[in-house]
N, C-alpha and C positions, 0 to 999 in steps of 0.2 A: 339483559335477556337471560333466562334463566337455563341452564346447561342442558338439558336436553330438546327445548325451543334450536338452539343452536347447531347440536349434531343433526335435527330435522332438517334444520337449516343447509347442513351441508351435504346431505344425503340426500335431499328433495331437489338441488337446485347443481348438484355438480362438482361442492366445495372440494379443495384440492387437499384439505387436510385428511377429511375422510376418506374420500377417494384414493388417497394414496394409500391407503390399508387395505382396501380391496386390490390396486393395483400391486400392492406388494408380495400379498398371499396369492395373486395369479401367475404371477411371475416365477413365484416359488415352483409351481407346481410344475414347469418346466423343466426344472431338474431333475434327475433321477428320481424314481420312484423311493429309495429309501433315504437319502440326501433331503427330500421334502418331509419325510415324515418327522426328522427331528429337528432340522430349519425351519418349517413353515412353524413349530410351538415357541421356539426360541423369537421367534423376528415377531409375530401375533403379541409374546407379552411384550417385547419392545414399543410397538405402536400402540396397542392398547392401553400403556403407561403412559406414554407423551401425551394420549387424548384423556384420559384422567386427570393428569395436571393440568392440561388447559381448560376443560370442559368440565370437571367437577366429577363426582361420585356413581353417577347415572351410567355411567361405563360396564361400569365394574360386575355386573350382571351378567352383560353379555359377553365380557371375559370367561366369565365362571364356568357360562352355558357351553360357551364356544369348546373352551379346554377340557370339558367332562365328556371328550368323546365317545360313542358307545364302540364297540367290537365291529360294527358294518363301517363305522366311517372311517375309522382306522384302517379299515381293511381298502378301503375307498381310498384313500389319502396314498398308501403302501402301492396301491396300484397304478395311480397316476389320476390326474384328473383336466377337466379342460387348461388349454394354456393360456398364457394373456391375450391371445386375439380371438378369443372365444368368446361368445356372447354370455349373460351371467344376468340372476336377476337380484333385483335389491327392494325388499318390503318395507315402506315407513310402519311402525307399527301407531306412530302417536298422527302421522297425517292420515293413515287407513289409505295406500297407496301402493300401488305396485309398481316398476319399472324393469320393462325388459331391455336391458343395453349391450351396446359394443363399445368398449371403450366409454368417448365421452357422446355415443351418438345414443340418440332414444329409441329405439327400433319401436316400442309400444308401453303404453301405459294407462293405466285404468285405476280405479276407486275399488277398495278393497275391502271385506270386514273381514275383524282380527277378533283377537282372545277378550272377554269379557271382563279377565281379570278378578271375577268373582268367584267364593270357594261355596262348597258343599260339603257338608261334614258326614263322613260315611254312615254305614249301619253301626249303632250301639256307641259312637260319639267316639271321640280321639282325634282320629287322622280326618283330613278333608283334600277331596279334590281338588285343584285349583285349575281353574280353565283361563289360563295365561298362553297365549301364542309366543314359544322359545326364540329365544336371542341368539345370534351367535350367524355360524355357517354352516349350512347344510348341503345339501344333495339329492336334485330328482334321483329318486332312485327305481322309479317303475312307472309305468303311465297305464290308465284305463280309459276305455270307452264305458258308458252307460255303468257306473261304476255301484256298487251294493255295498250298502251299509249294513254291519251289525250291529246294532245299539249294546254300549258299554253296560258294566254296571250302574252308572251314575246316570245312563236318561230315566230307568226305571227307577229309581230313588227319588229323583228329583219331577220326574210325573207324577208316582205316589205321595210326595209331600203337596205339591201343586194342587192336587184334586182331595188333598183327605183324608187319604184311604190306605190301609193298611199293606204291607208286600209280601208275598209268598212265593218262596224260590222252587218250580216245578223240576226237577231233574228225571232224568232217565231212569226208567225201572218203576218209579214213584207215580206216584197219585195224587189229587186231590177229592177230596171228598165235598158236593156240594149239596146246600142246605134243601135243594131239590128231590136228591135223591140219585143225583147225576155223578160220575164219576169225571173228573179232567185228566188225561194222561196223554204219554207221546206213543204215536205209530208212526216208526219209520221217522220219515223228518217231516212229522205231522202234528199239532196236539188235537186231540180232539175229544169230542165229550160224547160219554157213554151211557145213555139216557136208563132208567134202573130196567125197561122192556129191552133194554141191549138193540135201540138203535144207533148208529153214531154219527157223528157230524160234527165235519171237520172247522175248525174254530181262526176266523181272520181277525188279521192284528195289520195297522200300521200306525206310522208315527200319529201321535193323540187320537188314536181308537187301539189302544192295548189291550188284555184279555183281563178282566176283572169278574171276580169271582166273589162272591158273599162279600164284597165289599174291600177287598183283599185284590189290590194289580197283582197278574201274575209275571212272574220272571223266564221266559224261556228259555231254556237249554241251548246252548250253542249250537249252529248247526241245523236248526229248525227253519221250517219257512218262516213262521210266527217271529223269528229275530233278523228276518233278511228284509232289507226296506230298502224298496227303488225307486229313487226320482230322489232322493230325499239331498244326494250331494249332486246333483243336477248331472249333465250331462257327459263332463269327464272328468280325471281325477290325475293330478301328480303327487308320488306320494314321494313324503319326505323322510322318512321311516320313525317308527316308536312311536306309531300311528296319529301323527301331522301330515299334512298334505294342504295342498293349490287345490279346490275343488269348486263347481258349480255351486247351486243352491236353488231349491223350490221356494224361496222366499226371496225376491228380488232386493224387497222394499226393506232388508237388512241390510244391503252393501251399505259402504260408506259410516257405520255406527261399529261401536266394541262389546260385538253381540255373541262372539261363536264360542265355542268349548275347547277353544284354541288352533283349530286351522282356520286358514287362508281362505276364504270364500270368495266370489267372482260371478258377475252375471254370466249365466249360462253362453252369450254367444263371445263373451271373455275370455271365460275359460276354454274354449274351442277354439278360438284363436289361437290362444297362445300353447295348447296343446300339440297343433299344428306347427309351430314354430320353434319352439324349446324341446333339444335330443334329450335324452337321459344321460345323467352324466352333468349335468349344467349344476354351475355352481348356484346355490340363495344366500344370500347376505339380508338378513333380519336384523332389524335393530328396534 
């Protein structure tokens, strides 16, 4: 069976080897707030290690991930965080599966889609996105209702590759100039177009109906309505921070596939569930 078949194995069904790494970092956190922050990395590469040598190389990622804390989880970790009889959740990434648990009990679990795993190469070529849903341990760190999306750089890149067509970054203060004779610009947190008799009328955007301009998607400026889009992570959102998050989805018929830009996706009355049920503060164990 091939090494990562196997940690599925043990994370899908209860195994005690993996489990016991989760049971050990929960345990950890029981201690003192600074007592954990330098036991729980010390005792992580211990077990981390032992499941390398028996499981093979496949590990070793979410090692990397785990230990390249940012500045919020360290801060998180320093603070204290649930203890071991606190419920915690654990995502398969390779079965696309979620599990909210107590210990060894299943409180809930559901069919999940995860990271796509596939990259996109920015503007002007080099660097590339990679839409890989992160390994490791995290932490809800904030919950929403009816939750808004701003579209990244990379939806608008990879719309405008999709459909053809050229991009143009509108910013504040600036202009575009179109082949009509029409002007595009921002009012207020508006873009709208300035017709040459100087009527104007305000310009809608939502996910695949963007603002397209002589052939040219436009990019809108932060902060506009034209980049705030709702319904799109369905109806609640946990976020996991350095923008991952457990969220809804207006496309059902994606759960269950490795389809997202790297969060956690959930049918809408999933993720209301488990919104309901999961404090902030709870631990995720991704693999």
């Amino acid at each position: 069976m091939a090494p990562t078949e196997r940690i599925a194995g043990f994370f899908g069904h209860g195994g005690g080897v993996a489990y016991y790494l989760i049971g050990a970092m929960l345990a950890l956190t029981a201690a003192s707030s600074l007592l954990f922050a330098h036991v729980w990395g010390l005792k992580l590469r211990r077990d981390v290690a032992r499941l390398v040598l028996e499981d093979g190389g496949d590990v070793v990622e979410a090692l990397r991930w785990s230990l390249a804390a940012t500045g919020e989880a360290t801060r998180q970790a320093q603070a204290g965080v649930a203890g071991p009889d606190q419920p915690y959740i654990v995502v398969s990434t390779g079965e696309r599966r979620l599990w909210y648990k107590k210990g060894e009990e299943v409180l809930f679990t559901t069919e999940v889609a995860t990271g796509s795993g596939k990259s996109l190469v920015k503007e002007g070529g080099g660097e590339a996105w990679l839409f890989e849903t992160p390994r490791g341990r995290l932490t809800v760190l904030s919950k929403e209702e009816n939750p808004v999306w701003s579209p990244p750089d990379w939806h608008y890149v990879e719309q405008a590759r999709q459909r053809k067509v050229g991009l143009v970054r509108l910013e504040r203060g600036q202009s575009i100039d179109a082949a009509d004779g029409s002007v595009i610009t921002v009012a207020g947190d508006q873009i709208v177009k300035r017709s040459a008799g100087g009527a104007e009328t305000v310009l809608g955007a939502t996910e695949g109906h963007e603002i397209v301009v002589d052939g040219k998607l436009v990019v809108p400026p932060l902060g506009t309505s034209q980049r705030r889009y709702l319904g799109v992570l369905g109806t609640h959102r946990l976020n996991l921070g350095n923008g991952y998050a457990l969220h809804g989805t207006d496309n059902p018929a994606s759960i269950g596939q490795a389809v997202s830009h790297g969060c956690v996706r959930l049918r809408n009355a999933d993720i209301a569930r488990l919104y309901a049920m999961v404090p902030v503060g709870t631990a995720v164990y991704i693999y």
